[in-house]
C-alpha positions in Angstrom: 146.0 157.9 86.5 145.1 159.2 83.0 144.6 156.6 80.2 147.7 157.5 78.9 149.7 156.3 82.3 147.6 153.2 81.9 149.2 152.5 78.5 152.2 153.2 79.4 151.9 151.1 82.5 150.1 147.9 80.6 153.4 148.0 77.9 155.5 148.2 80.9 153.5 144.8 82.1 153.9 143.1 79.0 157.3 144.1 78.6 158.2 142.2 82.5 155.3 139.3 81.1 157.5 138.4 78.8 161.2 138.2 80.6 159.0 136.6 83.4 158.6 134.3 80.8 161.4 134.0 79.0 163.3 133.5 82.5 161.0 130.6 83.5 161.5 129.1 79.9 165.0 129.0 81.1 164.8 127.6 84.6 161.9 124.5 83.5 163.9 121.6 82.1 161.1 120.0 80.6 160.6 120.7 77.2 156.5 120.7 77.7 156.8 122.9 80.4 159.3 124.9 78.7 157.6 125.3 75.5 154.4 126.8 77.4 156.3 129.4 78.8 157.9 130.2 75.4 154.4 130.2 74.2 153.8 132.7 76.6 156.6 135.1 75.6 155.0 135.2 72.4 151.3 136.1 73.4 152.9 138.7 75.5 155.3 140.2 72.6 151.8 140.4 70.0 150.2 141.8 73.0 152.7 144.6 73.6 152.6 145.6 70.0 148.6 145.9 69.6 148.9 148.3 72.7 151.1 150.0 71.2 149.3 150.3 68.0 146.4 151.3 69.8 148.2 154.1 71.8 149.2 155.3 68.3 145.6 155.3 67.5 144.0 156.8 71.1 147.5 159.4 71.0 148.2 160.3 67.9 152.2 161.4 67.3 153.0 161.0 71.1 155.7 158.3 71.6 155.6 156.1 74.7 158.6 156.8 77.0 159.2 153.8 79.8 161.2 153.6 83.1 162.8 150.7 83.3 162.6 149.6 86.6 163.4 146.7 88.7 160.5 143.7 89.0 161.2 143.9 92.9 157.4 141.9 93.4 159.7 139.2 91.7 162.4 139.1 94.5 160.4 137.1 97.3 159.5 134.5 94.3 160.8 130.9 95.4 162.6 130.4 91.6 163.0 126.4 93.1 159.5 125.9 93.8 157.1 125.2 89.9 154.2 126.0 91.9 155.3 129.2 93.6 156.6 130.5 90.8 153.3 129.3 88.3 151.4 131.2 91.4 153.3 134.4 91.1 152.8 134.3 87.0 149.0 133.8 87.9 148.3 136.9 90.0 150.5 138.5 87.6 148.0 138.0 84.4 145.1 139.0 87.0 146.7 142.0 87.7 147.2 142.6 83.7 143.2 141.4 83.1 142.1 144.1 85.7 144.2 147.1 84.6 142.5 146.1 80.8 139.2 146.0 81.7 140.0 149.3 83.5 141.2 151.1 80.5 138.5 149.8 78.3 136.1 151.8 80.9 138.4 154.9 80.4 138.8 155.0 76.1 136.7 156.8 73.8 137.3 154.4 71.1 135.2 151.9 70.8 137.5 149.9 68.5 140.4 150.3 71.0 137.7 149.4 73.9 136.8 146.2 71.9 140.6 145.1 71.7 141.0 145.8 75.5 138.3 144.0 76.2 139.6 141.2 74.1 143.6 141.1 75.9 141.6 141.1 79.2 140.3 137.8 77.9 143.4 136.7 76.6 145.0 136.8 79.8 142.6 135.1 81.3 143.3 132.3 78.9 147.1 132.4 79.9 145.8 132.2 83.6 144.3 129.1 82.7 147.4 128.2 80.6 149.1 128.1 83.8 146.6 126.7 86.2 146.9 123.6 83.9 150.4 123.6 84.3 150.0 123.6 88.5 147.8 120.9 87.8 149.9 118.7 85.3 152.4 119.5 88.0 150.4 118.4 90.9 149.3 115.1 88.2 145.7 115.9 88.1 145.4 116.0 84.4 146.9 112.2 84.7 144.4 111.1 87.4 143.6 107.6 85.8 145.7 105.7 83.3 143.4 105.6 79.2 144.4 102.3 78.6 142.1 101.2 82.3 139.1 102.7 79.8 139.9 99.5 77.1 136.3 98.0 76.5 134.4 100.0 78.5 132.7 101.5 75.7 132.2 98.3 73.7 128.9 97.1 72.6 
């Protein structure tokens, strides 16, 4: 694969990130976990235009031609099961972090191998968006209840 298919390939990623998103922003009634997945469609969106900004850079008058193609990984995806579907969007931003940290080994420019370097650790910090989110689901962010804590810390 030439670092031109890997562009190609990571807009393409971004591009299914965020209807991934925008579909589970949809399907979560909850406004909280709503409003993280629309959070998400945003990240995504800036994301897809700094790679394409950076193609422009790396690739100079080219233009970036994509197949749009079915997400058929997303068929076996239990859409009535939060924790299936959190799981699927988890190996889906390690799968984007990898294929970053792979082209920023494969450009010439250090500039565009900084910003690489930097969406690789983006996406890990929507991984851990959504970990949280299998947590809050799970209720391990609300393992005790604050007001039990009342005087503890009272001289």
């Amino acid at each position: 694969m030439t670092l031109e298919d890997s562009y190609r390939m990571v807009i393409a990623e971004e591009i299914r990130a965020q209807k991934m998103y925008q579909a589970l922003a949809k399907s979560f009634a909850k406004p909280e976990t709503s409003n993280v997945f629309k959070e998400l469609v945003v990240l995504e969106k800036m994301h897809e235009e700094k790679v394409r900004s950076a193609f422009a850079k790396e690739f100079p008058g080219q233009t970036i031609t994509l197949q749009e193609e079915p997400i058929k990984e997303m068929q076996g995806v239990n859409w009535n099961d939060p924790q299936e579907v959190l799981e699927f969007a988890i190996t889906k931003e390690e799968e984007s972090v990898e294929l970053y940290k792979n082209m920023a080994e494969q450009t010439r420019e250090p500039e565009i191998k900084k910003q690489l370097l930097q969406f690789a650790k983006e996406e890990e910090g929507h991984k851990s968006i959504l970990l949280s989110e299998i947590q809050r689901l799970q209720g391990a962010l609300q393992w005790f209840d604050p007001s039990e804590l009342s005087g503890l810390m009272e001289d």
